[in-house]
N, C-alpha and C positions, 0 to 999 in steps of 0.2 A: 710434266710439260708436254703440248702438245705439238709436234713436227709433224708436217707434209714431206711422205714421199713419192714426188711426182718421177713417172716412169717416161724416158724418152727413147725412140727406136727408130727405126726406118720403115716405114709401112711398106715399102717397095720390099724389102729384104724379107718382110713378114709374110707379103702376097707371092714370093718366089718358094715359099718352104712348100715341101711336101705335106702331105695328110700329114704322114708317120712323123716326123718330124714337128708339125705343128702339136700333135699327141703330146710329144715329149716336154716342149715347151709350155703346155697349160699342165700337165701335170706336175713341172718345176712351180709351177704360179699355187697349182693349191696346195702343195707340199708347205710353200712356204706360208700362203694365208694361213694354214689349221696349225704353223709354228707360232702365227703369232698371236691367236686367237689363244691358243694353249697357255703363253707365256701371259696371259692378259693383259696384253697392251694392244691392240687393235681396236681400235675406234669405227673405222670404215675403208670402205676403198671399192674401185667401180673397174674395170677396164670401158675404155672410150670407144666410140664408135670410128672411125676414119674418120680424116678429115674431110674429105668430099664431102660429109655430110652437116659440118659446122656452119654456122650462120654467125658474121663476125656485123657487130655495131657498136655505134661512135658518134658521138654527135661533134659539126661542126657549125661553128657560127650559127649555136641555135638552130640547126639540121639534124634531123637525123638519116643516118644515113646507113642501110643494111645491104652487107655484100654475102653472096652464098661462097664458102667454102671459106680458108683461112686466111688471115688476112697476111702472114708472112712465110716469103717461100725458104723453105729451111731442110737442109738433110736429116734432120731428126725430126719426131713429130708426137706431143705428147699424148700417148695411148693408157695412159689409166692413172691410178694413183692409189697411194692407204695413208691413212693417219692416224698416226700411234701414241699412245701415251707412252712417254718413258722418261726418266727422273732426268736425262740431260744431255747436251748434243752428241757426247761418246755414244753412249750408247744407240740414240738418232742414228750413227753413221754407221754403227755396227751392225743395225738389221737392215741399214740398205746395201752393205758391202751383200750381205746374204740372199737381196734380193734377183732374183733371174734377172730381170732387166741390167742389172751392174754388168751381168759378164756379155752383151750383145747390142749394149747402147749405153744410156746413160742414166743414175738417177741422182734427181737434184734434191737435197734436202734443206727444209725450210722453217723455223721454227715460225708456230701459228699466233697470231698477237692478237690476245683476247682482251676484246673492246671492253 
């Protein structure tokens, strides 16, 4: 079964680290991609650009309607994602407890409902 693990954090908190410290932090992130890549269950996964740079749209009353940047103000902001194969939500929860973003924010897991 396929699960979404979307990654949520603080950009603010992310823009305050250090070089050496952001170091640490991406080499937690592929430590654990090439776990899961290993394990073969990884499907994909992207890290996101900040939000500043999202373009949110919506159509109203047959409008459409495009605003630049997010359309909700939130302390957390979601900054990347992976989607994994794995046999069922244990396990789903087990590689996002492992995930870096678990211990400095939040990751939502989500099983994917294929049309």
């Amino acid at each position: 079964m396929q699960y979404m693990l979307m990654i949520y954090g603080s950009e603010a908190a992310e823009g305050s680290m250090t070089e050496s410290q952001m170091g640490e932090v991406m080499g937690a992130y592929k430590a654990y991609s090439e776990a899961l890549v290993k394990a073969g269950v990884m499907a994909g996964g992207e890290r996101l650009k900040p939000t500043a740079a999202a373009t949110t749209v919506r159509v109203v009353s047959g409008k459409t309607e495009v605003l630049n940047g997010p359309y909700a103000d939130t302390k957390e902001q979601l900054g990347g994602y992976y989607l994994i194969n794995v046999p069922d939500l244990d396990a789903a929860l087990s590689w996002a407890a492992r995930c870096p973003g678990a211990s400095h924010g939040t990751v939502e897991v989500r099983p994917v409902w294929a049309m």
